[in-house]
C-alpha positions as CSV (number, residue, x, y, z in Angstrom):
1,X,0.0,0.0,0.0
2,X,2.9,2.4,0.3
3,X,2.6,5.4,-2.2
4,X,-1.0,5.1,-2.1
5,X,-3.8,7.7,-0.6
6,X,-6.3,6.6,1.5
7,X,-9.4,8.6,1.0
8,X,-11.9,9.0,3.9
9,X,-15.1,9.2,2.4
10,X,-19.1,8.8,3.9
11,X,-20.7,6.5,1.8
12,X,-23.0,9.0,0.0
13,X,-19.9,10.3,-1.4
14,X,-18.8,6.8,-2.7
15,X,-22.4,6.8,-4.5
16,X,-21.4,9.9,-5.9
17,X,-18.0,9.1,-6.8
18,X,-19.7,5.8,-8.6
19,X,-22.4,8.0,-10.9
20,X,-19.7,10.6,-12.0
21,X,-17.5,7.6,-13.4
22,X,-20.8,6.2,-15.1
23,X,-21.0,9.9,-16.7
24,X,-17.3,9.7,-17.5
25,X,-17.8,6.5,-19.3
26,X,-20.8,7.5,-21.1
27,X,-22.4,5.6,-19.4
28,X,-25.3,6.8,-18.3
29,X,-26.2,10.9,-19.9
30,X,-25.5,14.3,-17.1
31,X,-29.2,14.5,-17.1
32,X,-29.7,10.6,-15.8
33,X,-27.3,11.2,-13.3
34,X,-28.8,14.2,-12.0
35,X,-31.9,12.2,-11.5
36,X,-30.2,9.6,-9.7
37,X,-28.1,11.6,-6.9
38,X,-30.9,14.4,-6.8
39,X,-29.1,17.0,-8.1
40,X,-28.9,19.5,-10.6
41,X,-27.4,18.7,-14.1
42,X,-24.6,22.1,-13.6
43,X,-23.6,20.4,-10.2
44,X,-22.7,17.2,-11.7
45,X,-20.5,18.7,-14.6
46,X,-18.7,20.2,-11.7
47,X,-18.0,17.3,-9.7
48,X,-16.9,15.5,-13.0
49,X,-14.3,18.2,-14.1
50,X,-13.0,18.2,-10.8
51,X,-12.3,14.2,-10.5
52,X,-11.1,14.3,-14.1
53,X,-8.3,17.0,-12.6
54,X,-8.0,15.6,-9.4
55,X,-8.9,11.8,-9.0
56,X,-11.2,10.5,-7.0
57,X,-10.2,12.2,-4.0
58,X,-11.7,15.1,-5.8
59,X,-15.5,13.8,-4.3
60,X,-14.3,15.0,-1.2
61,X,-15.1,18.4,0.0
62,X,-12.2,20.6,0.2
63,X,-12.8,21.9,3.9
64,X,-13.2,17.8,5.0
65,X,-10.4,17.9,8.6
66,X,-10.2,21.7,8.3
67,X,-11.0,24.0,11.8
68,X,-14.2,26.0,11.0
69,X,-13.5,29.3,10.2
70,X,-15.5,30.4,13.4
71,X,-13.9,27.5,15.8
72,X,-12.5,28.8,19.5
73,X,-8.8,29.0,19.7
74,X,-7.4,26.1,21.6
75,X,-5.7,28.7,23.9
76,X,-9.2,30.3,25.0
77,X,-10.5,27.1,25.6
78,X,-8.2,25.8,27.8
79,X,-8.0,29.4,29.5
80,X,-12.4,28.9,29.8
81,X,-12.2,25.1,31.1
82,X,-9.5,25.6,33.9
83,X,-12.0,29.1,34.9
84,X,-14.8,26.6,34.9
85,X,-12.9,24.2,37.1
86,X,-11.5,26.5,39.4
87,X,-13.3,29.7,40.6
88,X,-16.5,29.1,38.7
89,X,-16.6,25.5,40.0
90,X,-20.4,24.2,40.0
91,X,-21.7,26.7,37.7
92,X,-24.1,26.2,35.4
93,X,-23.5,26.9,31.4
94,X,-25.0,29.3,31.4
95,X,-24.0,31.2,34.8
96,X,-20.7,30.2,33.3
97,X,-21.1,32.0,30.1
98,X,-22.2,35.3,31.7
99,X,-19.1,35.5,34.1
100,X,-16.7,34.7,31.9
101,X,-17.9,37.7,29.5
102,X,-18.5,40.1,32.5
103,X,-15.0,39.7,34.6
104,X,-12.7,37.7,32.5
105,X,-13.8,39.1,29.0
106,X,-14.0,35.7,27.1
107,X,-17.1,35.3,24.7
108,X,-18.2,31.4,24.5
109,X,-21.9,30.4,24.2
110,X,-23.9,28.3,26.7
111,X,-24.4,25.9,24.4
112,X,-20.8,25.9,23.1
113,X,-19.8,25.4,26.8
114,X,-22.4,22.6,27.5
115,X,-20.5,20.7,25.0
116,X,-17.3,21.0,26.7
117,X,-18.6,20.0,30.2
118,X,-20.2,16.8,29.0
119,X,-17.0,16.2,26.8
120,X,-14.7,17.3,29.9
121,X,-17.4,15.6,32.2
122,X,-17.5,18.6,34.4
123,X,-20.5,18.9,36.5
124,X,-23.0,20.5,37.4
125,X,-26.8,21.6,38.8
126,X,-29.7,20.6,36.2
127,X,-33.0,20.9,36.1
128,X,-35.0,17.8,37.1
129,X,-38.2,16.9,35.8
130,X,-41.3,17.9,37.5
131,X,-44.8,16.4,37.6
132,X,-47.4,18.7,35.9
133,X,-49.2,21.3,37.9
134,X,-52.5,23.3,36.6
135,X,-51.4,26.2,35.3
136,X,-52.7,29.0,37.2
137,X,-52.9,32.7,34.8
138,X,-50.8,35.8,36.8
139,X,-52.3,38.7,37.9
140,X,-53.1,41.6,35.4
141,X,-51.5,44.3,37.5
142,X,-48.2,45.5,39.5
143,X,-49.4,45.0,43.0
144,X,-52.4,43.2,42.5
145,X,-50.5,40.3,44.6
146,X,-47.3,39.9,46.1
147,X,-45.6,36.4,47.0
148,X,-43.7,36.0,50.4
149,X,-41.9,33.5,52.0
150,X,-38.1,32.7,53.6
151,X,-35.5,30.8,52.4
152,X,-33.1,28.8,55.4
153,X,-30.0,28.2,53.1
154,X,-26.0,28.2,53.4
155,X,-26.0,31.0,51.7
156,X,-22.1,32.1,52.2
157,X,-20.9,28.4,51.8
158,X,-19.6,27.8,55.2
159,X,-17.8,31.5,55.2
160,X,-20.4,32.4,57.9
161,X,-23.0,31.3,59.4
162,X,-26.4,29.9,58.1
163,X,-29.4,32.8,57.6
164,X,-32.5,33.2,56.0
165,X,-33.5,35.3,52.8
166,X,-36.7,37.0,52.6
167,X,-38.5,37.7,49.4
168,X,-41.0,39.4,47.7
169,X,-41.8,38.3,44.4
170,X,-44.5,40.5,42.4
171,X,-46.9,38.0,40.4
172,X,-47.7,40.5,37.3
173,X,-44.5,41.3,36.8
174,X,-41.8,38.9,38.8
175,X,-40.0,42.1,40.2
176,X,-37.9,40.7,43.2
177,X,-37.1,42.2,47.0
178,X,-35.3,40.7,49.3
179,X,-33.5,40.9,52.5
180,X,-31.1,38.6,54.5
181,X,-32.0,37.6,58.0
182,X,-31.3,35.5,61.2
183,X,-34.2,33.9,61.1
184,X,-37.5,33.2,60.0
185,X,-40.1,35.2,62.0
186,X,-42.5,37.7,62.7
187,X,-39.7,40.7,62.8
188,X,-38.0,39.9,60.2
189,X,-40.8,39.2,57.8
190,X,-41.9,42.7,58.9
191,X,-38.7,44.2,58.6
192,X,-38.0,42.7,54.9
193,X,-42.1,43.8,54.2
194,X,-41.6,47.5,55.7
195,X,-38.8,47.7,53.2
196,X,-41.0,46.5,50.2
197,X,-43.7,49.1,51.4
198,X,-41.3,52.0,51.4
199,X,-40.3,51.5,48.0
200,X,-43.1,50.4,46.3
201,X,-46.6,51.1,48.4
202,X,-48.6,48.7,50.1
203,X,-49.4,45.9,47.9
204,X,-54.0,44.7,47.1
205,X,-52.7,40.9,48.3
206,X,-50.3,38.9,49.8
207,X,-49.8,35.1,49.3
208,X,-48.1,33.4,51.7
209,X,-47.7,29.5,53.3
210,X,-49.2,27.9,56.5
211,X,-45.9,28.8,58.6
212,X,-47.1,29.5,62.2
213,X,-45.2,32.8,61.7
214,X,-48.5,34.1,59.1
215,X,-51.1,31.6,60.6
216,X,-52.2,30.7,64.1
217,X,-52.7,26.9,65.0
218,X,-54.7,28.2,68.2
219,X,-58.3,27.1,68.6
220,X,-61.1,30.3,68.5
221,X,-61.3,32.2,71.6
222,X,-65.2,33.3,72.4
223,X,-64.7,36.7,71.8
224,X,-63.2,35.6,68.4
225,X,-66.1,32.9,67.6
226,X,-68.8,35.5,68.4
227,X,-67.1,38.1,65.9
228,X,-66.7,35.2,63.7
229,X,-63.0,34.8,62.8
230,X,-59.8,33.0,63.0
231,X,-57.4,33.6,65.6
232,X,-54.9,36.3,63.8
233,X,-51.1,36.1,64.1
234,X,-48.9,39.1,64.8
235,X,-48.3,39.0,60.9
236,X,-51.9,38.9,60.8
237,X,-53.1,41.5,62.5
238,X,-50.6,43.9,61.0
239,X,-51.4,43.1,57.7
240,X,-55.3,43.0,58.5
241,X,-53.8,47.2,59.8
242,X,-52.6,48.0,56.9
243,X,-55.5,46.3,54.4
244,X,-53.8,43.9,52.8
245,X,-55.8,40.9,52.0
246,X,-54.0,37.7,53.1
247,X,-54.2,34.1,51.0
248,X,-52.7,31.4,52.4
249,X,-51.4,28.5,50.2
250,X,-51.9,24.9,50.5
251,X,-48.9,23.7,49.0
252,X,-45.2,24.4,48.2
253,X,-46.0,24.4,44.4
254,X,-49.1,26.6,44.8
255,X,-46.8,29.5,45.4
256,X,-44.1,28.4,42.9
257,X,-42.9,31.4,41.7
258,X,-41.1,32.5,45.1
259,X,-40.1,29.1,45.3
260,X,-38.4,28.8,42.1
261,X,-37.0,32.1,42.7
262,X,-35.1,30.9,45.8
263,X,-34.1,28.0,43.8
264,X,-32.8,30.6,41.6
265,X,-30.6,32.6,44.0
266,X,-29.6,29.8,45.4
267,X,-27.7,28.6,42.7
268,X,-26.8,32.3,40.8
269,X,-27.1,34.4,43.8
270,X,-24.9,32.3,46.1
271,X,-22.0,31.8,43.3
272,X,-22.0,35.7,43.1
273,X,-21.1,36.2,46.8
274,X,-18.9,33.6,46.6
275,X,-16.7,35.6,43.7
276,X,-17.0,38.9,46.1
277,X,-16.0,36.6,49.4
278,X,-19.1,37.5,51.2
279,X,-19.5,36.1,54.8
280,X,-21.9,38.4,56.8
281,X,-25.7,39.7,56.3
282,X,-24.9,42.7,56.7
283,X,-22.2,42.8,53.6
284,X,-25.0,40.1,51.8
285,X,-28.1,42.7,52.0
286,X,-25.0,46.0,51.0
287,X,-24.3,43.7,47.9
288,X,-28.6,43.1,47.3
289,X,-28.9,46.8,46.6
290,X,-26.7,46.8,43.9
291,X,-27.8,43.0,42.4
292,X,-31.5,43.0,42.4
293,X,-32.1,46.5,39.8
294,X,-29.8,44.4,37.2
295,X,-31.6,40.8,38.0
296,X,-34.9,42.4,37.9
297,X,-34.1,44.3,34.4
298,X,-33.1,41.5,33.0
299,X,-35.6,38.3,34.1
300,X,-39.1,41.0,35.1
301,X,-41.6,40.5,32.7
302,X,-44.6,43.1,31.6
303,X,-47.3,43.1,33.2
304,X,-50.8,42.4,31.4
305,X,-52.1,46.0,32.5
306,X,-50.7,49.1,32.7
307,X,-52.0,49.9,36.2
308,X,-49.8,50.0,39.1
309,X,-52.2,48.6,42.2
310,X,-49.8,49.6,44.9
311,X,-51.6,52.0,47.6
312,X,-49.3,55.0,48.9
313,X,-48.7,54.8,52.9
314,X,-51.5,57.3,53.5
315,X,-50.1,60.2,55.7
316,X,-50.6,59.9,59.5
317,X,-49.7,56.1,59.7
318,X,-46.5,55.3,61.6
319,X,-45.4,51.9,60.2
320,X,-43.6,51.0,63.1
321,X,-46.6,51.6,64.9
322,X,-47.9,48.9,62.9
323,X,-45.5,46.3,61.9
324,X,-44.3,45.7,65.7
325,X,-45.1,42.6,67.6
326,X,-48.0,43.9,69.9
327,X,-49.2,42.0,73.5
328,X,-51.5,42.6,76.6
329,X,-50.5,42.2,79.7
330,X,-51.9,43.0,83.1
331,X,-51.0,46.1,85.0
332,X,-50.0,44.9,88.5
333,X,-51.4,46.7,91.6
334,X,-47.6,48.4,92.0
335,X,-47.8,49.8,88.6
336,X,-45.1,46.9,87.6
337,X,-45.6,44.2,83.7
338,X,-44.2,41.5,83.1
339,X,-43.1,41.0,79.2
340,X,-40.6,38.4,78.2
341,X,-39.3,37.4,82.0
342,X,-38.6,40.8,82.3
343,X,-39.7,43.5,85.0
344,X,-40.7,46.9,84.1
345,X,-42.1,49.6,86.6
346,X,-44.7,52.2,85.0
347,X,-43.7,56.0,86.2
348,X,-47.2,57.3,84.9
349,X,-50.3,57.5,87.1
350,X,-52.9,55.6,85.5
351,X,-56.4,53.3,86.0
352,X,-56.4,50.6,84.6
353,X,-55.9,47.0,84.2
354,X,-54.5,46.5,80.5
355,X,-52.0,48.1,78.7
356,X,-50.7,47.3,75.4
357,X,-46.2,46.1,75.4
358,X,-45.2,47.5,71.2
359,X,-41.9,45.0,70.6
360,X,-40.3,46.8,67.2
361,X,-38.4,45.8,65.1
362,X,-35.2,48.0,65.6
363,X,-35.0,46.2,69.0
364,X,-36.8,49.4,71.5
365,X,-40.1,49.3,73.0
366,X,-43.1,50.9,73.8
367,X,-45.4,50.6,76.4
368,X,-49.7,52.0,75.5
369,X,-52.5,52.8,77.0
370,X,-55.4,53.7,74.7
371,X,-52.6,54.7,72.4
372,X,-50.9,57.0,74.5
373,X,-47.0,56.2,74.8
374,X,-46.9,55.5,78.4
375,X,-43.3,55.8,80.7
376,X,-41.4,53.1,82.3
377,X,-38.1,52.3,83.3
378,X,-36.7,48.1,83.3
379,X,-36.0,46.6,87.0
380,X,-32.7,44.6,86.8
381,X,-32.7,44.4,90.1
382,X,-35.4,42.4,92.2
383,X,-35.1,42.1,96.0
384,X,-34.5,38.8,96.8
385,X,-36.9,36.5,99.1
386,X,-35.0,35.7,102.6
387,X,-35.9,32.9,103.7
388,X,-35.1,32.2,107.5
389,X,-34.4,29.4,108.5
390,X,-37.1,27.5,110.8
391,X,-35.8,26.8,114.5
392,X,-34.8,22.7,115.2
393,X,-37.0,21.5,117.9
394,X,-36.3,17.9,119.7
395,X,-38.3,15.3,118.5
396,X,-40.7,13.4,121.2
397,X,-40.4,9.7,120.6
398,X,-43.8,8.0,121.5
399,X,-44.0,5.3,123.1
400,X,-47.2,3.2,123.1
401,X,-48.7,2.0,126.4
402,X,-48.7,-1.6,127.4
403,X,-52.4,-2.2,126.5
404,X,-52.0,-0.5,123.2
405,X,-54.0,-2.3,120.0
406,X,-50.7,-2.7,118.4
407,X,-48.5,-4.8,120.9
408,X,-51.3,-7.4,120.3
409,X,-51.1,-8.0,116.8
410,X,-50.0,-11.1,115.5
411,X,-48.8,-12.1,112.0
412,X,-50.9,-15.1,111.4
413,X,-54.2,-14.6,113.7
414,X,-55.9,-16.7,111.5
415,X,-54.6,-20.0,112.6
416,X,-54.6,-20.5,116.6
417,X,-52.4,-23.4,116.5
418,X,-49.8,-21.4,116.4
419,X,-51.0,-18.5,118.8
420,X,-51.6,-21.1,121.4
421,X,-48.3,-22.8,120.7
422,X,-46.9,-19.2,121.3
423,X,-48.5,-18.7,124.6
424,X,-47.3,-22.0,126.1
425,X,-43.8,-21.3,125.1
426,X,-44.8,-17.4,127.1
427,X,-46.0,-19.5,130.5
428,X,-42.5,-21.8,130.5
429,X,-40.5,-18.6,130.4
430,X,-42.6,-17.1,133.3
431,X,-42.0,-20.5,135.2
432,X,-38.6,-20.3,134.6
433,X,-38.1,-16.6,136.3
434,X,-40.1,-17.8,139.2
435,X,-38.3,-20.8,139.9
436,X,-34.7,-18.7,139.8
């Protein structure tokens, strides 16, 4: 085989290659052959004049083993796969694709990408397949109804510790707020919804889960059955204040927009701090500010109507008045409450036997009588119960009498054998001390 080419050819090129030497022999007519290979009669001359000039390696195309023209230079992809595999470790093709344009100025397509994980077998988060839902239609207008919930996640990947995000998602329009937080709760699902009302207005509806932070397990008190409601949570009762309509969901996917949104920031958000080194809430809700405008211009949709449904704070209202854990307690006869294991002395004057204990949510607190701001002062100090000591008197040791009931009880009265047995054996030993 030596001096010989070895052609690499698909077998519809052999076909070819097999008509244009039946043309070239006069065989068969340009025209037939056409027919044959489905092509036109000018194509066929060509491919014939270039196998009479070339051979039969001429049936191959001319580009067959060359790099495309718009192919990704060796060097940027090995500069793009060791990015992948170290800083941008875990993220998706597409996440991928974005920060390598943004901070390292390399242009490769998701899909492009895609194909050099599976080929590099790098790995990462997918989508899994869901089972079908009813489809349910979003509202026609910004503010018609707002989704709320909290998300418990490792959000700084072990470089702190573990925290909650809450969000706001907007139904109409998917426009996101959010806040970080220690917990889930009533404060900070006020805070995080005190921030959504100052920079947007107060929202028709919120939809929200069966949490015991937004509804009460308790049973109906009387006052409550004969006014015909549900027991209210603090979450309740301020939103009931403010006029927002409350609907609770009955399952996770009922309310899946907030919850594929934390799905969401759990995979994009969380790879973003990671590539600042955030480690504290505070620096996480700083870095919010500046993500959320760019994440909401780019993923918000329009909403079906123009209107904007969101109700301006009307003038008067203190929100922290409002969004504030609120409790009763009873007014002692020194003028002293109890709240939280804690002891606080009232300095004002007052009649009564209620007064309402305001816990905000920048920590203070308030203490109300009909509304009025009433003052107090905390008592660290308690004066301690002494408790004297009771004096030690002698004990008296009783001693029963000789006829007493008890000195005449016998184990087994039931059988007299044995009492009579135990009185002979008695009259011996008295024998016995009058004979000595």
């Amino acid at each position: 085989m030596a001096g010989k080419d070895i052609i690499m050819a698909t077998q519809e090129e052999l076909k070819r290659l097999n008509v244009i030497h039946k043309v070239l022999d006069k065989s068969i007519t340009q025209i037939e052959a056409a027919g044959v290979l489905d092509l036109t009669d000018r194509h066929i001359r060509r491919m014939a004049a270039r196998i009479t000039k070339e051979g039969d390696k001429g049936i191959v195309h001319k580009l067959r083993g060359q790099p495309a023209h718009n192919c990704t230079p060796d060097k940027v992809k090995t500069k793009a796969l060791n990015l992948c595999k170290g800083i941008y470790e875990g993220f998706s093709p597409t996440l991928a694709s974005e920060k390598l344009f943004e901070r390292d100025k390399i242009k490769v397509s998701r899909e492009l990408l895609r194909t050099w994980f599976i080929k590099e077998h790098i790995a990462y988060a997918s989508r899994k397949a869901r089972p079908h839902r009813n489809w349910r239609e979003r509202k026609a207008n910004y503010g018609q109804m707002v989704q709320a919930d909290g998300s418990h996640h490792d959000w700084f990947e072990g470089r702190g510790p573990w925290c909650v995000l809450m969000g706001q998602i907007d139904d109409a329009t998917s426009k996101v707020s959010a806040e970080f937080h220690d917990y889930e709760g009533t404060l900070p699902f006020m805070a995080s919804f005190k921030s959504y009302i100052e920079a947007k207005g107060i929202p028709i509806s919120v939809y929200i889960d069966r949490h015991t932070t937004y509804k009460s397990n308790k049973k109906p008190s009387i006052e409550d059955e004969l006014e015909n409601r549900e027991p209210l949570t603090q979450v309740g009762r301020a939103l009931e204040e403010l006029g927002v309509e409350v609907i609770f969901a009955r399952s996770a996917p009922a309310k899946g927009r907030i919850e594929r949104l934390f799905r969401t920031f759990q995979d994009r958000l969380v790879k973003e701090m990671r590539l600042r080194k955030i480690k504290s809430i505070e620096e996480a809700n700083s870095f919010l500010k500046e993500y959320l405008p760019g994440y909401n211009k780019r993923f918000a949709v329009p909403a079906a109507k123009n209107a904007d449904l969101h109700r301006p704070l009307p003038k008067g209202i203190d929100l922290d008045t409002i969004l504030c854990k609120k409790t009763e307690h009873t007014l002692r006869n020194d003028f002293t409450v109890v709240d939280d294991k804690k002891l606080y002395q009232i300095e004002n004057n007052i009649r009564t036997q209620k007064v309402i204990v305001e816990e905000r949510i920048d920590g203070s607190m308030l203490i109300r009588h009909k509304g009025a701001a009433l003052k107090f002062k905390e008592i660290t100090t308690r004066p301690k119960k002494i408790n004297q000591p009771k004096p030690y008197l002698p004990r008296q040791v009783y001693i029963p009498p000789v006829d007493h009931p008890w000195r005449k009880f016998r184990i087994n009265p039931q059988f007299p054998q044995y009492e009579q047995k135990e009185k002979g054996n008695q009259k011996e030993k008295e024998l016995l001390l009058i004979e000595t």
